[in-house]
Residue frames as a rotation matrix with the C-alpha (Angstrom) as fourth column:
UNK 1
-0.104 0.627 -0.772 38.45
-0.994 -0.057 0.088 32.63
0.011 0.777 0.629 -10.03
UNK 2
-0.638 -0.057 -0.768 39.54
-0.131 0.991 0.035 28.90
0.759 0.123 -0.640 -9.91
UNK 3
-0.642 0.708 -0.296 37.54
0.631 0.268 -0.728 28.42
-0.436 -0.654 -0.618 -6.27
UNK 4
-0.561 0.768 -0.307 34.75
-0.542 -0.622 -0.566 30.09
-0.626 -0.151 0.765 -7.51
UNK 5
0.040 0.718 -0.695 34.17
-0.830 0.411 0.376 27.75
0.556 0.562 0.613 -10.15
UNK 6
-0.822 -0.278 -0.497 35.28
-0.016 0.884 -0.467 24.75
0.570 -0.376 -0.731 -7.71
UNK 7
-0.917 0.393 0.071 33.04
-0.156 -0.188 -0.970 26.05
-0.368 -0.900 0.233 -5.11
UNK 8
-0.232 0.942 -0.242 30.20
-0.971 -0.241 -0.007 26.51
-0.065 0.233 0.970 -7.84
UNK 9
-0.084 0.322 -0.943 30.72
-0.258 0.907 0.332 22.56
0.963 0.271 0.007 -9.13
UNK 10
-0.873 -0.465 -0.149 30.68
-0.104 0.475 -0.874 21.42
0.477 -0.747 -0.463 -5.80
UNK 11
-0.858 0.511 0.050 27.37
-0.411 -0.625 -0.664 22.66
-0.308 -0.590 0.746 -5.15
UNK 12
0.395 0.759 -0.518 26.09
-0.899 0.434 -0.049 21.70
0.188 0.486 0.854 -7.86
UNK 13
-0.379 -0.062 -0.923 27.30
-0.448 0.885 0.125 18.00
0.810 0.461 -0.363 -7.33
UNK 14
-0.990 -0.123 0.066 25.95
-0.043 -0.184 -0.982 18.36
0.133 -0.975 0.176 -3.96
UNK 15
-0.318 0.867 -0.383 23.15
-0.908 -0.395 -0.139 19.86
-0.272 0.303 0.913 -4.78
UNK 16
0.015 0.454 -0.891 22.92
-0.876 0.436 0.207 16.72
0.483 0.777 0.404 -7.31
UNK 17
-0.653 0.077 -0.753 23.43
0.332 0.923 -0.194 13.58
0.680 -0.377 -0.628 -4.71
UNK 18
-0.705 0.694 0.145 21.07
-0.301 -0.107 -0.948 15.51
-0.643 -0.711 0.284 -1.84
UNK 19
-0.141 0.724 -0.676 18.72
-0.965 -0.252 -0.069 15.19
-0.220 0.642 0.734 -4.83
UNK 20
-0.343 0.019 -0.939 19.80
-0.509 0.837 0.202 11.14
0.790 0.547 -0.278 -5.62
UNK 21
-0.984 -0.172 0.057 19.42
-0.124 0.413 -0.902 10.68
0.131 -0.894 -0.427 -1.51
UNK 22
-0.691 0.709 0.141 15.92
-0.317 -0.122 -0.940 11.62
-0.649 -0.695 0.310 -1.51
UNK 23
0.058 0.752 -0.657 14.20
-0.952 0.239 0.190 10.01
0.300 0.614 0.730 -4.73
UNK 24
-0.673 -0.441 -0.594 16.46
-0.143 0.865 -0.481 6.69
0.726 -0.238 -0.646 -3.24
UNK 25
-0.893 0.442 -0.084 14.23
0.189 0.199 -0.962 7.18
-0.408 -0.875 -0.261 -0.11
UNK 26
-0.163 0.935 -0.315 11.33
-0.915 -0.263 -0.307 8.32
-0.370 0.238 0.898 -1.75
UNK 27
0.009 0.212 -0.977 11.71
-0.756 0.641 0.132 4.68
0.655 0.737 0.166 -3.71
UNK 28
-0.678 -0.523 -0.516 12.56
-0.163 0.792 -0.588 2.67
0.716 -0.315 -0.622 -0.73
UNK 29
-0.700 0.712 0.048 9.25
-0.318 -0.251 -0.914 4.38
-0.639 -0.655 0.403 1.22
UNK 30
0.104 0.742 -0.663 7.30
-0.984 -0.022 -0.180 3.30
-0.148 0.670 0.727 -1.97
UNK 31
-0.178 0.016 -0.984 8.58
-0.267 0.962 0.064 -0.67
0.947 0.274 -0.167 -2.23
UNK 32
-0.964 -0.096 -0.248 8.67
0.199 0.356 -0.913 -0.91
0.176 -0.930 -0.324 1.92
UNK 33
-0.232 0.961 0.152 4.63
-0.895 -0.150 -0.420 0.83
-0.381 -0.234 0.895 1.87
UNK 34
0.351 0.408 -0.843 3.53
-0.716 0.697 0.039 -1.76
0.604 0.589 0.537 -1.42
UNK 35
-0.204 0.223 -0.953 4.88
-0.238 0.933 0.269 -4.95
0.950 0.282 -0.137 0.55
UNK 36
-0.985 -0.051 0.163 3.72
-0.163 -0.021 -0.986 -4.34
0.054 -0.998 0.013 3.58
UNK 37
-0.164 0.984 -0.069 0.26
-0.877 -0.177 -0.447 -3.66
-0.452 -0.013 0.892 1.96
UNK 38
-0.053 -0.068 -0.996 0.87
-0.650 0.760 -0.017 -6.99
0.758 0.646 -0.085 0.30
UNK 39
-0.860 -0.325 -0.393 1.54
-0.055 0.825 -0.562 -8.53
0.507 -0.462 -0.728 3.52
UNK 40
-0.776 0.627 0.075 -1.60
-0.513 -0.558 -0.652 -6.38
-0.367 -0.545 0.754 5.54
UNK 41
0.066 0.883 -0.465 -3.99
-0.998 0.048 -0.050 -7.84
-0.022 0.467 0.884 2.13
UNK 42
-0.387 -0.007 -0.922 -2.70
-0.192 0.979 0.073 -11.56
0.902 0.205 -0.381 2.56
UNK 43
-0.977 0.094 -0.193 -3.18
0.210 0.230 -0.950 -11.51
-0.045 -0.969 -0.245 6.50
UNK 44
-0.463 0.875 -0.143 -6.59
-0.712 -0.463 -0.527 -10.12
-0.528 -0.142 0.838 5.78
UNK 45
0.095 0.195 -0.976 -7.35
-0.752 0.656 0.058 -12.91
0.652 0.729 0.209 2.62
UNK 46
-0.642 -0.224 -0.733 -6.32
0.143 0.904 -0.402 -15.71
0.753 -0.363 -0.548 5.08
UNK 47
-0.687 0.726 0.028 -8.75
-0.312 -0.260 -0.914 -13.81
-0.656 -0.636 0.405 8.06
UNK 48
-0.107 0.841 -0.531 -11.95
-0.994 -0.104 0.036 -13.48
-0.025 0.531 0.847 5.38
UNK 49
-0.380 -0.114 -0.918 -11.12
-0.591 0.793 0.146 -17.37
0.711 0.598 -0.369 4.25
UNK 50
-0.907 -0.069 -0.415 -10.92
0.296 0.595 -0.747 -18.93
0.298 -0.801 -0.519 7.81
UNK 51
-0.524 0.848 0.085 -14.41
-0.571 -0.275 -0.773 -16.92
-0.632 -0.453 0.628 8.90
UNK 52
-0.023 0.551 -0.834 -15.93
-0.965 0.206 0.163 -17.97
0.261 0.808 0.527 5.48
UNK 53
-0.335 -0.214 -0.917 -15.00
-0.292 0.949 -0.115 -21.84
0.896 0.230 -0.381 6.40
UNK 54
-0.967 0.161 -0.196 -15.30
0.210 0.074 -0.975 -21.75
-0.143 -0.984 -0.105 10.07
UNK 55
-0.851 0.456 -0.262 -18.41
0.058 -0.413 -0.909 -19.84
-0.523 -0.788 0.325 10.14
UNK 56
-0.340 0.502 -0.795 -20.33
-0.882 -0.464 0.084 -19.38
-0.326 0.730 0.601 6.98
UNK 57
-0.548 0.118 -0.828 -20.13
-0.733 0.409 0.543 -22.58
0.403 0.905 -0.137 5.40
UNK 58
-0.921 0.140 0.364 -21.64
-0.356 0.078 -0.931 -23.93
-0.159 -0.987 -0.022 8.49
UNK 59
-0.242 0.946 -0.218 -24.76
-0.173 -0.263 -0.949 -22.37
-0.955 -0.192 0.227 7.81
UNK 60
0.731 0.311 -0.608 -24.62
-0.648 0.037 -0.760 -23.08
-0.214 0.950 0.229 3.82
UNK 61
-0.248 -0.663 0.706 -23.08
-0.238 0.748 0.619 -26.46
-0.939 -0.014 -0.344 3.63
UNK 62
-0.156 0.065 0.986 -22.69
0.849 0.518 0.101 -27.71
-0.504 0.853 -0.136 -0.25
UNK 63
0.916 0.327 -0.232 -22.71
0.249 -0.917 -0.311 -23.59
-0.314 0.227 -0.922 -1.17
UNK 64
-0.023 -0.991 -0.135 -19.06
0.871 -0.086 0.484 -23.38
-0.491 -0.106 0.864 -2.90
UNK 65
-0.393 0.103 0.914 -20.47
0.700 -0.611 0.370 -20.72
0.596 0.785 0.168 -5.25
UNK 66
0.721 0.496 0.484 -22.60
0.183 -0.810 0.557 -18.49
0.668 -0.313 -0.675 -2.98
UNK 67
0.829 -0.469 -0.305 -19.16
0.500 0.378 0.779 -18.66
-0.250 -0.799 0.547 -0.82
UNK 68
-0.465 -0.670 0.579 -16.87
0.882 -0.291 0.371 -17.80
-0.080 0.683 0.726 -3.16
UNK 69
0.396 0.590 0.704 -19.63
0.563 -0.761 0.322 -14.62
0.725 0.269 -0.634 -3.67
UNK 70
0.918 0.283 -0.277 -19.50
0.347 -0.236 0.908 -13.59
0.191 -0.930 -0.315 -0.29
UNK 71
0.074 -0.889 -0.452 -16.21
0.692 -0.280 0.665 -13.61
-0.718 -0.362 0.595 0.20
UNK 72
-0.557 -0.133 0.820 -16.03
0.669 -0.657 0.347 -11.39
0.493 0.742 0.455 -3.43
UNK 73
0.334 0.655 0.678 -18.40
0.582 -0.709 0.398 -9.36
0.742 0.262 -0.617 -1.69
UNK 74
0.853 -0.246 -0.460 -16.88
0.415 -0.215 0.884 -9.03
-0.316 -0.945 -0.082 1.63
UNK 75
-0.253 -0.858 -0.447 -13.20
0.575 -0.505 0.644 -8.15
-0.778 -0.094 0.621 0.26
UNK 76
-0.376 -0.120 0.919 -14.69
0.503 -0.859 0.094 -5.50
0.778 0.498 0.383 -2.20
UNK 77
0.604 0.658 0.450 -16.93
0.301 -0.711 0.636 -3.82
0.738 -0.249 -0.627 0.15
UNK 78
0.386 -0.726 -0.569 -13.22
0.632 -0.242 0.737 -3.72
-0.672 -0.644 0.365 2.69
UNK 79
-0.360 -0.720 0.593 -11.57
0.909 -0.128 0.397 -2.43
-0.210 0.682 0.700 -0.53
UNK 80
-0.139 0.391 0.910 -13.82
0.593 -0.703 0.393 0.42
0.793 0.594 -0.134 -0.89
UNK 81
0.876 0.383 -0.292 -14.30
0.468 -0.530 0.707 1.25
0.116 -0.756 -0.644 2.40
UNK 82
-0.104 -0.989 -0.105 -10.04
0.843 -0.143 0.519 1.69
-0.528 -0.034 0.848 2.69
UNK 83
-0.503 -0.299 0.811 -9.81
0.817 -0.469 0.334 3.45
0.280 0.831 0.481 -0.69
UNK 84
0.287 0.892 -0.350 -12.89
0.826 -0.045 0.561 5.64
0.485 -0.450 -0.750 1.33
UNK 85
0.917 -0.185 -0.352 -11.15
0.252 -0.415 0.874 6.69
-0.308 -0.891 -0.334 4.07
UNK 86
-0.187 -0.950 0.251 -7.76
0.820 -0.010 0.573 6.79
-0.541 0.313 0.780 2.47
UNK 87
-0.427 0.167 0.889 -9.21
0.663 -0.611 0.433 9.47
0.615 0.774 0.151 -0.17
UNK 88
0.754 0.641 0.144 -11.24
0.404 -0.625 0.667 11.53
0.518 -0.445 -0.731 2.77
UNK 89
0.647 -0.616 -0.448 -8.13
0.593 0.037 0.805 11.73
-0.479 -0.787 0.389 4.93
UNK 90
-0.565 -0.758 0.325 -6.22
0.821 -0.479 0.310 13.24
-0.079 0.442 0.894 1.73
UNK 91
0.110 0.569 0.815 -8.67
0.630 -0.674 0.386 15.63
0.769 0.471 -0.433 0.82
UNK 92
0.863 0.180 -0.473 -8.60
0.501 -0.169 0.849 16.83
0.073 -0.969 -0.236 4.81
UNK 93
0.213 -0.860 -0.463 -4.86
0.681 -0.210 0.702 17.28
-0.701 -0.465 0.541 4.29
UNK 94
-0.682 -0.467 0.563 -4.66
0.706 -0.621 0.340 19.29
0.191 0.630 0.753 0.88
């Protein structure tokens, strides 16, 4: 009777760290995804900037506003296209 209840807690404390192992990873796959995409949306913000200076302001010299647009227009119309494809791809998998 005694190992049967040993045998039962055991399981269940088993049972209960296999369970603490995998929200721990589930939380460490969720802060390692977010600052990577943090790092992915600065390398991209520093790409958009340098074209916008290099290349744009070129052609519209004394244009800090219609710059400043552009670029607002350029990193929404990336943002939406992501969020896009990111949302077709799930839909594909469920």
């Amino acid at each position: 009777m005694r190992f049967a209840i040993w045998y039962d807690y055991s399981m269940q404390e088993k049972s209960k760290n296999r369970k603490l192992q995998i929200e721990i990873v589930t939380q460490m796959l969720a802060l390692a995804t977010s600052a990577l995409g943090l790092v992915a949306a600065l390398a991209w913000n520093s790409f958009i900037q340098t074209f916008m200076n290099e290349y744009i302001k070129k052609f519209l010299p004394n244009s800090g506003l219609v710059s400043l647009l552009l670029y607002a227009l350029i990193v929404t119309a990336l943002a939406v296209m992501v969020t896009y494809q990111l949302s077709t791809i799930k839909e594909k998998l469920e």
